[in-house]
C-alpha positions as protocol buffer text, in pm:
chain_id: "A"
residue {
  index: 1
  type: UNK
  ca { x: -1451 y: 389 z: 364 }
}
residue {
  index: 2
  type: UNK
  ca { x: -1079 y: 390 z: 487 }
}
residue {
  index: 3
  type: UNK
  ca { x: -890 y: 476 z: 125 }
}
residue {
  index: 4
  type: UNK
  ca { x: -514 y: 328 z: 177 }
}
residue {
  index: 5
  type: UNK
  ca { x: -298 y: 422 z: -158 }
}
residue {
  index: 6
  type: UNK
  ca { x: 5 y: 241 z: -239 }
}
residue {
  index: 7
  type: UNK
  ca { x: 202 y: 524 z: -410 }
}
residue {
  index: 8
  type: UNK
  ca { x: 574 y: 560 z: -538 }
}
residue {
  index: 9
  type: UNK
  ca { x: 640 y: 732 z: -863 }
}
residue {
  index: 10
  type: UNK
  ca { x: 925 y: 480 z: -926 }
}
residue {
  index: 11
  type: UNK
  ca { x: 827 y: 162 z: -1116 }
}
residue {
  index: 12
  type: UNK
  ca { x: 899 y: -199 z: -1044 }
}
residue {
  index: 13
  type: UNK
  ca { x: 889 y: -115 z: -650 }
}
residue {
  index: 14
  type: UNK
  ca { x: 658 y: -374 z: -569 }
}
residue {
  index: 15
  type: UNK
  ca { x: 292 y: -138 z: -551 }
}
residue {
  index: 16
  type: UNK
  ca { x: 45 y: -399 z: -731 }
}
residue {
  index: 17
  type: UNK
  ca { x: 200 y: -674 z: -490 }
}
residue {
  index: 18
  type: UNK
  ca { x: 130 y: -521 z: -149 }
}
residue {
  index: 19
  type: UNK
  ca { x: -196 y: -347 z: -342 }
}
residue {
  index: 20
  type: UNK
  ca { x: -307 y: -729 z: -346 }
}
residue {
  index: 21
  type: UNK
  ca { x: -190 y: -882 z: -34 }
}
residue {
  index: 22
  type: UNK
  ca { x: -383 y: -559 z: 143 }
}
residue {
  index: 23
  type: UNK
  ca { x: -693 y: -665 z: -26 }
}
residue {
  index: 24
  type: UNK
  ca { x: -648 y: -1031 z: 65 }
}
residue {
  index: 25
  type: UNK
  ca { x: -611 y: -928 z: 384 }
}
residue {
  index: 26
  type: UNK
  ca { x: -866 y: -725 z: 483 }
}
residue {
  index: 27
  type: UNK
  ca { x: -1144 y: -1011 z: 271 }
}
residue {
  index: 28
  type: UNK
  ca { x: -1009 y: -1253 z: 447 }
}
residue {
  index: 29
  type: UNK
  ca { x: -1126 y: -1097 z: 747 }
}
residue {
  index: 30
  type: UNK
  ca { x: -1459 y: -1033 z: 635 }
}
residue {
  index: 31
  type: UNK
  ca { x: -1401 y: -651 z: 532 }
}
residue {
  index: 32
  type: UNK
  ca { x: -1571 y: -503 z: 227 }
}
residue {
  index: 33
  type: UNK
  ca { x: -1290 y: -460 z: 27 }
}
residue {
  index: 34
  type: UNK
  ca { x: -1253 y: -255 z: -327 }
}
residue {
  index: 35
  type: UNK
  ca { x: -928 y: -273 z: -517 }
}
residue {
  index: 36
  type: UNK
  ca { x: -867 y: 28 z: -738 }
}
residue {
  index: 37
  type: UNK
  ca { x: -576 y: -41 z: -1028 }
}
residue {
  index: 38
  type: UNK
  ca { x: -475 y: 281 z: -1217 }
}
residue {
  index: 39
  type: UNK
  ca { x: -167 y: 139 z: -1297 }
}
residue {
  index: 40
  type: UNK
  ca { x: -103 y: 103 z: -1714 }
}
residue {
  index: 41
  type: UNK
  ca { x: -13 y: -252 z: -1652 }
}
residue {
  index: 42
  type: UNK
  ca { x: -320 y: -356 z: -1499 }
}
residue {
  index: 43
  type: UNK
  ca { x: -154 y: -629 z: -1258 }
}
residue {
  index: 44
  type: UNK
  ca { x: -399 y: -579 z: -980 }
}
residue {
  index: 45
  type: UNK
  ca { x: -704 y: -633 z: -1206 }
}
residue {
  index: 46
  type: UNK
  ca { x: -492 y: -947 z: -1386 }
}
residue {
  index: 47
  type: UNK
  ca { x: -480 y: -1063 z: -1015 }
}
residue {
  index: 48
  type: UNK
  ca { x: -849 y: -1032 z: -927 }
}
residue {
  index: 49
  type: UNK
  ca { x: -930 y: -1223 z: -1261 }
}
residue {
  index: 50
  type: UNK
  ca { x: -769 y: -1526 z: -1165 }
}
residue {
  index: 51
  type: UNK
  ca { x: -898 y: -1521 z: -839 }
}
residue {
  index: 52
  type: UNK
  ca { x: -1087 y: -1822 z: -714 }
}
residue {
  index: 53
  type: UNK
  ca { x: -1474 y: -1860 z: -737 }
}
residue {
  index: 54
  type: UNK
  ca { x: -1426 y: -1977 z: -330 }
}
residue {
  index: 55
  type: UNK
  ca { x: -1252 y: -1702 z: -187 }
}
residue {
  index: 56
  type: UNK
  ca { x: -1400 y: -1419 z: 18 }
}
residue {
  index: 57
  type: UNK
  ca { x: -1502 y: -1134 z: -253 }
}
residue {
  index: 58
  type: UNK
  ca { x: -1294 y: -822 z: -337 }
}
residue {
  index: 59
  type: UNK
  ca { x: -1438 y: -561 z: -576 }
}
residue {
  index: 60
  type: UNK
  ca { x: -1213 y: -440 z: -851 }
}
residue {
  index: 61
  type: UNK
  ca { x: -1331 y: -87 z: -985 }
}
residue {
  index: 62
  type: UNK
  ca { x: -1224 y: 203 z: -1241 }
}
residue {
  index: 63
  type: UNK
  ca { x: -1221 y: 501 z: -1200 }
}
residue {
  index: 64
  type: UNK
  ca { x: -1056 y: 842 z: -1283 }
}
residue {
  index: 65
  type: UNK
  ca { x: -839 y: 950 z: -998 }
}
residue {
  index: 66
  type: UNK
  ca { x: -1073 y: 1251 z: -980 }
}
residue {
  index: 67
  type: UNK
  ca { x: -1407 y: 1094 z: -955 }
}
residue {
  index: 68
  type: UNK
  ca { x: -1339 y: 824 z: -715 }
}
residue {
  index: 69
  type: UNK
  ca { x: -1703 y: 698 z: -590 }
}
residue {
  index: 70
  type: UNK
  ca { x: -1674 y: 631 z: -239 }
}
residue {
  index: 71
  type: UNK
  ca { x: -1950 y: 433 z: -66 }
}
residue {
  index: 72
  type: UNK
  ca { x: -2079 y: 586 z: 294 }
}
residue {
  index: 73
  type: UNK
  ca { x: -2063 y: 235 z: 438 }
}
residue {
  index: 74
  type: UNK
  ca { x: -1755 y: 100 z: 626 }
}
residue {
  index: 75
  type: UNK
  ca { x: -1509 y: -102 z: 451 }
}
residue {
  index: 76
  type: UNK
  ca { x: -1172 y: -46 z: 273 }
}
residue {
  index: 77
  type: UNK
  ca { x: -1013 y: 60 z: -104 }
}
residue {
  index: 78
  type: UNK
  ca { x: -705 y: -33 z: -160 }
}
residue {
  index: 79
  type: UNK
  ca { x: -565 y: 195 z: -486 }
}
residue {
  index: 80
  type: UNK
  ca { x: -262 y: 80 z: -685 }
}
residue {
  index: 81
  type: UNK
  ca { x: -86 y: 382 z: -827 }
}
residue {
  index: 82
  type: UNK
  ca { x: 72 y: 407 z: -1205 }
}
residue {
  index: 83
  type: UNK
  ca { x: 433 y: 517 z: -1219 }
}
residue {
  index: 84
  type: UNK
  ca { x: 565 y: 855 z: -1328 }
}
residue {
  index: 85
  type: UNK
  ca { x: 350 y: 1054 z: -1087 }
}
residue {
  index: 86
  type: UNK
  ca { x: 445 y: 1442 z: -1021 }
}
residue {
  index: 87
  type: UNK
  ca { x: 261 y: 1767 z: -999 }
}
residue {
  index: 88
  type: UNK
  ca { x: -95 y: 1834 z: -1068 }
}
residue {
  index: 89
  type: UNK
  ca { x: -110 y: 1455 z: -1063 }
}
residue {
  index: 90
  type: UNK
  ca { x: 50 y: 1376 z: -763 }
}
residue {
  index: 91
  type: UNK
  ca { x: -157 y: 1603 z: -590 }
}
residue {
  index: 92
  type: UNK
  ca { x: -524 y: 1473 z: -754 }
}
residue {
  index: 93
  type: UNK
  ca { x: -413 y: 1073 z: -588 }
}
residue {
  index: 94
  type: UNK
  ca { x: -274 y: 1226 z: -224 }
}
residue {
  index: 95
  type: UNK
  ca { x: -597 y: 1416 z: -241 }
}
residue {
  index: 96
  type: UNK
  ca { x: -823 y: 1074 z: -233 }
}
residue {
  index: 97
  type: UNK
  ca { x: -576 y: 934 z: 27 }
}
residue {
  index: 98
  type: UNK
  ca { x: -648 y: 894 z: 421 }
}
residue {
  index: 99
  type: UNK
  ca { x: -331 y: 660 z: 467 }
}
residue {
  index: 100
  type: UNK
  ca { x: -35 y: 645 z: 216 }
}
residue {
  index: 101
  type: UNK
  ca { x: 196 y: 370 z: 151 }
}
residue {
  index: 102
  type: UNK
  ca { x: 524 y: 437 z: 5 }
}
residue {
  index: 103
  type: UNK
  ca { x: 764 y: 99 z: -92 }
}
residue {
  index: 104
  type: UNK
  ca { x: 1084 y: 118 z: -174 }
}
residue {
  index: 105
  type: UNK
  ca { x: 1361 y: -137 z: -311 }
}
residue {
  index: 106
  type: UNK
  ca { x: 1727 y: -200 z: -185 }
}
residue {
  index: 107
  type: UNK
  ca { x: 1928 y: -27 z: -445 }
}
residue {
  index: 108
  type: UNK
  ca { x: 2059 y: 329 z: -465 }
}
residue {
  index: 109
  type: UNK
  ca { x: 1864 y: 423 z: -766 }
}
residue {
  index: 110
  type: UNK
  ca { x: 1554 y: 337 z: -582 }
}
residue {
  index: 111
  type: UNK
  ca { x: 1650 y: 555 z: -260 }
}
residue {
  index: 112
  type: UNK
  ca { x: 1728 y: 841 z: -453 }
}
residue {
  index: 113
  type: UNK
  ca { x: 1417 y: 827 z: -633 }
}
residue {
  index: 114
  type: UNK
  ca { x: 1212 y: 789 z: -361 }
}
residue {
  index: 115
  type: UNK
  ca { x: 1379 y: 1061 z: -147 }
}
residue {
  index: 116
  type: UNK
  ca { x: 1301 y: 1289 z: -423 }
}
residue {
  index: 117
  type: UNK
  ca { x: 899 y: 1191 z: -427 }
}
residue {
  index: 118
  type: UNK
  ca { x: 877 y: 1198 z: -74 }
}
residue {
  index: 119
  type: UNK
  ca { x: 997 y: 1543 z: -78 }
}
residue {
  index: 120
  type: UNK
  ca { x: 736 y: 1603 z: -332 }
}
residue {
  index: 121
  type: UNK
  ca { x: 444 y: 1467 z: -142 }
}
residue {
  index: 122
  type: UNK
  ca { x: 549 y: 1657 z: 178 }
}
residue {
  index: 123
  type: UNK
  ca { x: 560 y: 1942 z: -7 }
}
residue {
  index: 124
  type: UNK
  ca { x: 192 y: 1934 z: -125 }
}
residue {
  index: 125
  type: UNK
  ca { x: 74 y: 1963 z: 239 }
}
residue {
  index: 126
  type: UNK
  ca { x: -163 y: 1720 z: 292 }
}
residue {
  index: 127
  type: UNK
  ca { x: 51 y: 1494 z: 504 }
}
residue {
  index: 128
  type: UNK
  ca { x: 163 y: 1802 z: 701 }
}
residue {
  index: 129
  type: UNK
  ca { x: -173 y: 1933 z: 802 }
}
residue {
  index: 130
  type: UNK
  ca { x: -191 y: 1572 z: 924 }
}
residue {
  index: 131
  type: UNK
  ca { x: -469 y: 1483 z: 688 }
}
residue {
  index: 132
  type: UNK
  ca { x: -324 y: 1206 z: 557 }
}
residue {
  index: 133
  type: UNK
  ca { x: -67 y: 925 z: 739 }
}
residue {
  index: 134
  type: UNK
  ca { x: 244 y: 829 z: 550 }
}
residue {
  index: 135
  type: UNK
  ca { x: 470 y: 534 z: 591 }
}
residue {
  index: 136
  type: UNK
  ca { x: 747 y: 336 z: 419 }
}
residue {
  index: 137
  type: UNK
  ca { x: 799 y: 18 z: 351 }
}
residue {
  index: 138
  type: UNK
  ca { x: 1143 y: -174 z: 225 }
}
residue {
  index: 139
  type: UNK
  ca { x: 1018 y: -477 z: -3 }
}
residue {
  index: 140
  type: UNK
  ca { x: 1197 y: -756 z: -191 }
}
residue {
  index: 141
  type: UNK
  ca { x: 1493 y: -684 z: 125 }
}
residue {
  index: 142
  type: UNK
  ca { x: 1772 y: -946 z: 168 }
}
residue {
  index: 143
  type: UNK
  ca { x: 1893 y: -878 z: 521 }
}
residue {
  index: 144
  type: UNK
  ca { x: 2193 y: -1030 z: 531 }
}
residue {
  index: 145
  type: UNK
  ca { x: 2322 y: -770 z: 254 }
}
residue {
  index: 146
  type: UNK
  ca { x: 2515 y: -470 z: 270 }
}
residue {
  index: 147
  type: UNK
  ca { x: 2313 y: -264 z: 47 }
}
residue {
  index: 148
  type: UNK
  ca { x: 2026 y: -346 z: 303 }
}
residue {
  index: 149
  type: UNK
  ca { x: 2207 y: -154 z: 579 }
}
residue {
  index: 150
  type: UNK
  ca { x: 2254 y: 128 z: 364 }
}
residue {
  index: 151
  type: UNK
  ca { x: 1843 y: 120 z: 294 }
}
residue {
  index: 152
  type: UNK
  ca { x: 1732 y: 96 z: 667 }
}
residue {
  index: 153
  type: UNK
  ca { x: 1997 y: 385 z: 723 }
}
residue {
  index: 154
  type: UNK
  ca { x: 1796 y: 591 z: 448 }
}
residue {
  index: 155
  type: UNK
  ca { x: 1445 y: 530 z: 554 }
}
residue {
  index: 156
  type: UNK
  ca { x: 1541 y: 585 z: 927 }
}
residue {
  index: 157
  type: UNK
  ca { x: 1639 y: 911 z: 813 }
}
residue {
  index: 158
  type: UNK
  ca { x: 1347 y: 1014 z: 639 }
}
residue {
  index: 159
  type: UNK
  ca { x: 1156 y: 1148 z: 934 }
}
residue {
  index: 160
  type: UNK
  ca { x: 832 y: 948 z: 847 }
}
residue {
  index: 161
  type: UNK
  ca { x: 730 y: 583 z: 978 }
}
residue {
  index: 162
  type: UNK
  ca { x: 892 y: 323 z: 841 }
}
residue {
  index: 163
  type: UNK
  ca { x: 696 y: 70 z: 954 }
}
residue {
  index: 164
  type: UNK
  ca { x: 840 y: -277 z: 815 }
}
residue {
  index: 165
  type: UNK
  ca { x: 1059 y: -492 z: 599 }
}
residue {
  index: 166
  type: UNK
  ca { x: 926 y: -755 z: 357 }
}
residue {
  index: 167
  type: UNK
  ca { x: 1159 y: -999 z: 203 }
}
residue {
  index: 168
  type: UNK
  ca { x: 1218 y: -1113 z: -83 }
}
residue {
  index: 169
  type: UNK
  ca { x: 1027 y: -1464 z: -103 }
}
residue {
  index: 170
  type: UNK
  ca { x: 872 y: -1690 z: -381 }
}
residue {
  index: 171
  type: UNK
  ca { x: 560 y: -1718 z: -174 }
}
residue {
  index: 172
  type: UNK
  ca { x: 426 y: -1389 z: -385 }
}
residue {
  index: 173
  type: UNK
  ca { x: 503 y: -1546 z: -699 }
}
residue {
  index: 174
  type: UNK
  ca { x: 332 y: -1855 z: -623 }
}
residue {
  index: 175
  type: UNK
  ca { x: 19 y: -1649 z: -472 }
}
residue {
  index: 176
  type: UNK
  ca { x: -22 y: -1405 z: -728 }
}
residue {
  index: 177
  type: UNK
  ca { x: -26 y: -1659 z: -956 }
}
residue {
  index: 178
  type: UNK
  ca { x: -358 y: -1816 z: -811 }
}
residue {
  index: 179
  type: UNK
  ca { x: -516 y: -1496 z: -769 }
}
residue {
  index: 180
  type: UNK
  ca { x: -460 y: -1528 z: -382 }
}
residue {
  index: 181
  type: UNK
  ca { x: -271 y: -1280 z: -149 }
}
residue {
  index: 182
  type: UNK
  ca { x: 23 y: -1457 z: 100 }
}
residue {
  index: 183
  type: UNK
  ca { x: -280 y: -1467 z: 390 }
}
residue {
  index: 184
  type: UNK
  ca { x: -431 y: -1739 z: 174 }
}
residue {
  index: 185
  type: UNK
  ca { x: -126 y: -1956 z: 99 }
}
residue {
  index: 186
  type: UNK
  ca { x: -47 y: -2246 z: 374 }
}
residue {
  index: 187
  type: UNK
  ca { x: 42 y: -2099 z: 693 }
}
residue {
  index: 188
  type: UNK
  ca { x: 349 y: -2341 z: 723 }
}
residue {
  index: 189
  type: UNK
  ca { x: 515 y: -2226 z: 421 }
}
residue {
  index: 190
  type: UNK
  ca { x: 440 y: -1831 z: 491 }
}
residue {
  index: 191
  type: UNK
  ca { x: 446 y: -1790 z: 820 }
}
residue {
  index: 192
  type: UNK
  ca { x: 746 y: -1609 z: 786 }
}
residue {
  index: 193
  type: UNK
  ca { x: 597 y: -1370 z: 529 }
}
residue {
  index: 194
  type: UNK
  ca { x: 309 y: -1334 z: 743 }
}
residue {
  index: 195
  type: UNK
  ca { x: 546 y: -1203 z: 1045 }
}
residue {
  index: 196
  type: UNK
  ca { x: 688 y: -936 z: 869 }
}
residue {
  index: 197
  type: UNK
  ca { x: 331 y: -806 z: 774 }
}
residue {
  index: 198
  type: UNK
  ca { x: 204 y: -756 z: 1078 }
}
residue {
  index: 199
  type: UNK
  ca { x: 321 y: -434 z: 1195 }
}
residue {
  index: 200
  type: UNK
  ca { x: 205 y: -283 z: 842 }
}
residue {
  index: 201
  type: UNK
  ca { x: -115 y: -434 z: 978 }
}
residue {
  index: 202
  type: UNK
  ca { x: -113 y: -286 z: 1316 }
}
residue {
  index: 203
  type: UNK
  ca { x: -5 y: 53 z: 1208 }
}
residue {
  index: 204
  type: UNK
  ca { x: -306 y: 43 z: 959 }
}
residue {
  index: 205
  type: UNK
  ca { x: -526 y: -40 z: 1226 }
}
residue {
  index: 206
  type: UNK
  ca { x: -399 y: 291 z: 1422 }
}
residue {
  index: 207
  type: UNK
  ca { x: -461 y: 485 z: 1042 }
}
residue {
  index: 208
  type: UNK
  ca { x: -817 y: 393 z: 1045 }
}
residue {
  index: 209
  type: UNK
  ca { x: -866 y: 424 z: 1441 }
}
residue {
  index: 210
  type: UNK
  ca { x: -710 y: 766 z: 1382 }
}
residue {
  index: 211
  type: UNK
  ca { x: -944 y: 856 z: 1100 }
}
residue {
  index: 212
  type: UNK
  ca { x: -1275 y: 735 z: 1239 }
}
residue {
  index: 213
  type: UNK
  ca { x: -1169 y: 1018 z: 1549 }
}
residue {
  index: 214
  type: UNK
  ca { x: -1112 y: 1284 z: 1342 }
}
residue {
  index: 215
  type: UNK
  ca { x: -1431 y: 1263 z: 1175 }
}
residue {
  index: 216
  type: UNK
  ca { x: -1628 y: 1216 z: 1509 }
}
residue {
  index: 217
  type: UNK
  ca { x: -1496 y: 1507 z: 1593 }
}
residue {
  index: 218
  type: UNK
  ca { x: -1560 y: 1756 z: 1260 }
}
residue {
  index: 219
  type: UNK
  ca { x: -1916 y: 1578 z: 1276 }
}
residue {
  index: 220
  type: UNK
  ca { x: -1929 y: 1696 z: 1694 }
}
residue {
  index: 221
  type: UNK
  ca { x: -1805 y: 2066 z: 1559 }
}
């Protein structure tokens, strides 16, 4: 089961929203999905309460970080990180990890913040030994700002993917609201929305393609 975690030890960056739209996602197209929430706040489990009888199925679970039961069957976990993270810690959720997620917001605070955890996951070796894949994303972005510049400046010079911007729209508000992710709102009002996700899509496709070869291969040796 391909484990993506959506990780950032800053709060308010926007983890239990993509956390959710990954696991609408991937139901939508017929994937067995879980959805793990570890954050304090519970949002992601608030989300799967309210979400429609009719909709394809996602599993919420919980679990220690430790003692994450992973099924042998295909199928994806999506795990929505707390804030705070550092240390011992860190190191027990990048341990669970095959493909990390890392948003970010458009304000200085944010960057500096983030620069400062990424440093701190690179340093635990995991994502060196290339046992893990680790990406950025910009959310809640205004293009047309000057601050935004600055951001895309940063995350181009973080030496890691940085795979896509999402804007800031009302379309999450109104889906989260519902219990639905922005693949299940009406494609004419999110189409937009839905652009900007797709290479996050496509480079988790290359994640799990990635994975599934490496373990052919330890199984082969």
């Amino acid at each position: 089961m391909h484990r993506i975690m959506i990780l950032n030890s800053k709060g308010g960056c926007g983890k239990s929203t993509i956390s959710t739209n990954l696991a609408g996602y991937f139901a939508t197209q017929g994937v067995e999905t879980r959805l793990l929430d570890f954050d304090p706040q519970q949002s992601s489990i608030d989300w799967l309460q309210m979400r429609p009888d009719d909709r394809p199925k996602i599993r919420g679970l919980a679990a220690n970080i430790d003692h994450i039961m992973v099924p042998n069957h295909n199928g994806v976990m999506i795990i929505d990180t707390p804030a705070g993270m550092r240390g011992k810690e860190l190191k027990s959720y990048v341990q669970q990890a095959h493909t990390i997620i890392i948003p970010v917001l458009p304000s200085p605070s944010d960057m500096r913040a983030t620069a400062r955890f990424i440093e701190s996951v690179l340093l635990l070796g995991r994502v060196d030994k290339r046992k893990v894949r680790l990406a950025v994303v910009a959310n809640r972005v205004r293009k047309q700002t000057r601050i935004y510049q600055g951001l895309r400046r940063f995350l181009e010079s973080l030496g890691i993917p940085f795979i896509a911007v999402l804007r800031e729209s009302q379309n999450y508000i109104r889906a989260v609201d519902q219990g639905l992710s922005i693949f299940e709102a009406p494609h004419a009002r999110v189409k937009d929305d839905l652009e900007q996700w797709q290479p996050i899509i496509k480079w988790l496709k290359s994640s799990e393609g990635s994975r599934k070869r490496k373990t052919r291969v330890a199984r082969k040796n």
